[in-house]
Structure formats: structure tokens, C-alpha cells
C-alpha positions in Angstrom: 348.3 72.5 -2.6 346.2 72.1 0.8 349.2 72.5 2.9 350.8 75.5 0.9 347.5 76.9 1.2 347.7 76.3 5.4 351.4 77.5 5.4 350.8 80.7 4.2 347.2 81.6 6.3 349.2 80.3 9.0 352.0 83.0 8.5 349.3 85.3 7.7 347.8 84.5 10.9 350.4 84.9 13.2 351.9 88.5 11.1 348.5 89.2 12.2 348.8 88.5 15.7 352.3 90.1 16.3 351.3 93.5 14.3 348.7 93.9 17.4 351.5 93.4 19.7 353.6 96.3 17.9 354.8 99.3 20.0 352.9 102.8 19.3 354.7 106.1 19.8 353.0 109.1 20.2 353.7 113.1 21.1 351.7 115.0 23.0 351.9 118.6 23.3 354.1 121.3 21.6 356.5 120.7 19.3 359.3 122.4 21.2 362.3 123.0 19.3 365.5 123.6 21.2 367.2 126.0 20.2 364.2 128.7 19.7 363.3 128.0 23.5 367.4 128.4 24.0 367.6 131.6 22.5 364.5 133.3 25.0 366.4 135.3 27.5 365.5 137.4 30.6 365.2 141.2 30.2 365.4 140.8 26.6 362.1 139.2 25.4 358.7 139.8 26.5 355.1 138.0 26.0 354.4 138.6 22.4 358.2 137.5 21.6 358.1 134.8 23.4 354.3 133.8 21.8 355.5 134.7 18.5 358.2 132.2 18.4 357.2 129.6 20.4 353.3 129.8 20.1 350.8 129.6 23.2 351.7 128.2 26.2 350.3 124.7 26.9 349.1 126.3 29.7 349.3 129.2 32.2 350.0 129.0 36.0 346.7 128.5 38.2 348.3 130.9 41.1 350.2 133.5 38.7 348.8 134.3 35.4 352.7 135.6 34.3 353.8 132.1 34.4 353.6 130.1 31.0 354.3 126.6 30.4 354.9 124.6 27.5 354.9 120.7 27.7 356.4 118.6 25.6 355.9 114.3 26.0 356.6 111.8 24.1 355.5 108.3 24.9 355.8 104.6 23.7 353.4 101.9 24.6 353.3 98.0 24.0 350.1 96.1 22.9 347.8 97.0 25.7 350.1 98.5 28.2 349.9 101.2 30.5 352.0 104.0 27.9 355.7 105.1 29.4 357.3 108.3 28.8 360.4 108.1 26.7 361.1 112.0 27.0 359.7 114.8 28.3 360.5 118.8 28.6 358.6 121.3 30.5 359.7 124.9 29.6 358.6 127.6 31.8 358.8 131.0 31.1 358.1 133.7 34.0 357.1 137.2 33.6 357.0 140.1 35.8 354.0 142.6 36.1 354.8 144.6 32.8 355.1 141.2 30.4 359.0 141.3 30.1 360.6 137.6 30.8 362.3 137.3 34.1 363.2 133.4 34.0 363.2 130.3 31.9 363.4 127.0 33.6 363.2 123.9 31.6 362.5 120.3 33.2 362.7 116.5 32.0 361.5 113.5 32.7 363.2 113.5 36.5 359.9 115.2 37.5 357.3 112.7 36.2 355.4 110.8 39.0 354.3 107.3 38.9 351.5 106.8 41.3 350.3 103.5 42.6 347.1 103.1 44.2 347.0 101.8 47.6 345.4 97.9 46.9 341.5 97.7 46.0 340.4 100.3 49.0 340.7 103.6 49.6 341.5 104.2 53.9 339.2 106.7 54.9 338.5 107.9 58.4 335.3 107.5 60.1 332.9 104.0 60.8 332.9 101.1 58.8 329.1 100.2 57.0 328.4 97.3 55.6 326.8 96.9 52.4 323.5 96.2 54.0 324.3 99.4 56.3 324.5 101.6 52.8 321.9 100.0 51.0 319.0 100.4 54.0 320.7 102.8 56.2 317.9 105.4 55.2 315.0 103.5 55.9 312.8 105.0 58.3 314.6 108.4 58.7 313.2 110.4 56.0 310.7 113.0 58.1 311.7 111.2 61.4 314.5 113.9 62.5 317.1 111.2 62.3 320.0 111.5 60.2 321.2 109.0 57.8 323.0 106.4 59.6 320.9 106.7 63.0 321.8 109.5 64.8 319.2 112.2 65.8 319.4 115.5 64.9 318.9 118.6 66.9 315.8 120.0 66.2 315.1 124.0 66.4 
């Protein structure tokens, strides 16, 4: 009876353990369907077409205001992992000065970046101070004319 009992927590147990290691999917942005964002075409649609069948952009363009995007991602990630994109589409639909559509360009994942930091540091220019240097570098210049770090200031 004991070990029945010890067989099946132990099962239990390590269900348990590999649920936690289970992949999660996940979708973020707009749920783009093909062939509506297909059928948008230059000269023929305009803003409120293109809003009414595809909704609000994700987002507009920071330079040009006639420039809407709509992002689509999907992503899978393992246990604690850093999530990876499985698919991606980035529609964007540009618009001259009187709202009508003058291009639609649609992207994939070729475009997404993977960046790496450079090691524990970030290279800056400019001296080197110690931790010391940081922590009691103002010492003594507060009212003095003296800048932080030692240097004197010009006075007027």
C-alpha cells in the first residue's frame, strides 16, 4: 500500500515538474487576416476603408502621420526562456495628403533584430573613476567653484 501510495506522488511529482517546463504561445498585436489586408489597394481605398476593415493601426509613423502600421507576432517560449518569434507580419499602409492609400508593404520575420549586449559594461568615452572616485568625488566642491570631479570652473 506504502509504495503504491509513493508511486503515484512520485508520478504526480514529476507531471508536476514537467507541466512547468511546458512551452507557452502567445500573440501580440492585431489579429491580421490575410486576405482583408490582400484585398487593400492603392488609389482605391482610403483611411476610413482601410480602418473599417482592418481596425486601427497598431501604430502611426513618428515622422509621417499618413503612415499606418499594423503588427502582427506570434511567439513561443520554453520554461523560463527568453520568448522567440515564430511569425511575424508588419503591414504598412501609406497615405498621401488627402487620405487615399498610395502603398501597402507587408514584412516578416526577416526584419526582426536580436540584439546582444556587449559583456557586463557599457564602453563609454571619457575618464575612468573608480568607485571611490563616484562615491566622494563631490566632497569639498559644493560652494567651492569646483566642479564635480576636480576641475575649477570659470567664474563671472
Amino acid at each position: 500500500m506504502k509504495s503504491a501510495l509513493l508511486k503515484v506522488a512520485t508520478i504526480a511529482l514529476g507531471a508536476g515538474v514537467l507541466a512547468g517546463c511546458g512551452g507557452v504561445r502567445a500573440h501580440r498585436g492585431v489579429v491580421l487576416d490575410q486576405d482583408v489586408a490582400a484585398a487593400i489597394q492603392p488609389g482605391v481605398d482610403n483611411k476610413d476603408s482601410v480602418q473599417k476593415s482592418l481596425g486601427r493601426p497598431t501604430f502611426t509613423g513618428q515622422f509621417d502621420a499618413n503612415d499606418w502600421y499594423y503588427v502582427s507576432r506570434d511567439t513561443q517560449q520554453l520554461a523560463f526562456r527568453d520568448p522567440s518569434v515564430r511569425q511575424q507580419t508588419v503591414l504598412r499602409v501609406r497615405f498621401d495628403q488627402a487620405g487615399n492609400v498610395v502603398a501597402v508593404n507587408k514584412t516578416g520575420k526577416e526584419l526582426v533584430a536580436n540584439i546582444d549586449p556587449y559583456g557586463r559594461e557599457t564602453p563609454t568615452l571619457g575618464r575612468r573613476r573608480s568607485f571611490f572616485d563616484e562615491l566622494f568625488g563631490n566632497i569639498g566642491t559644493v560652494g567651492s567653484g569646483m566642479t564635480p570631479g576636480g576641475s575649477a570652473e570659470p567664474t563671472q
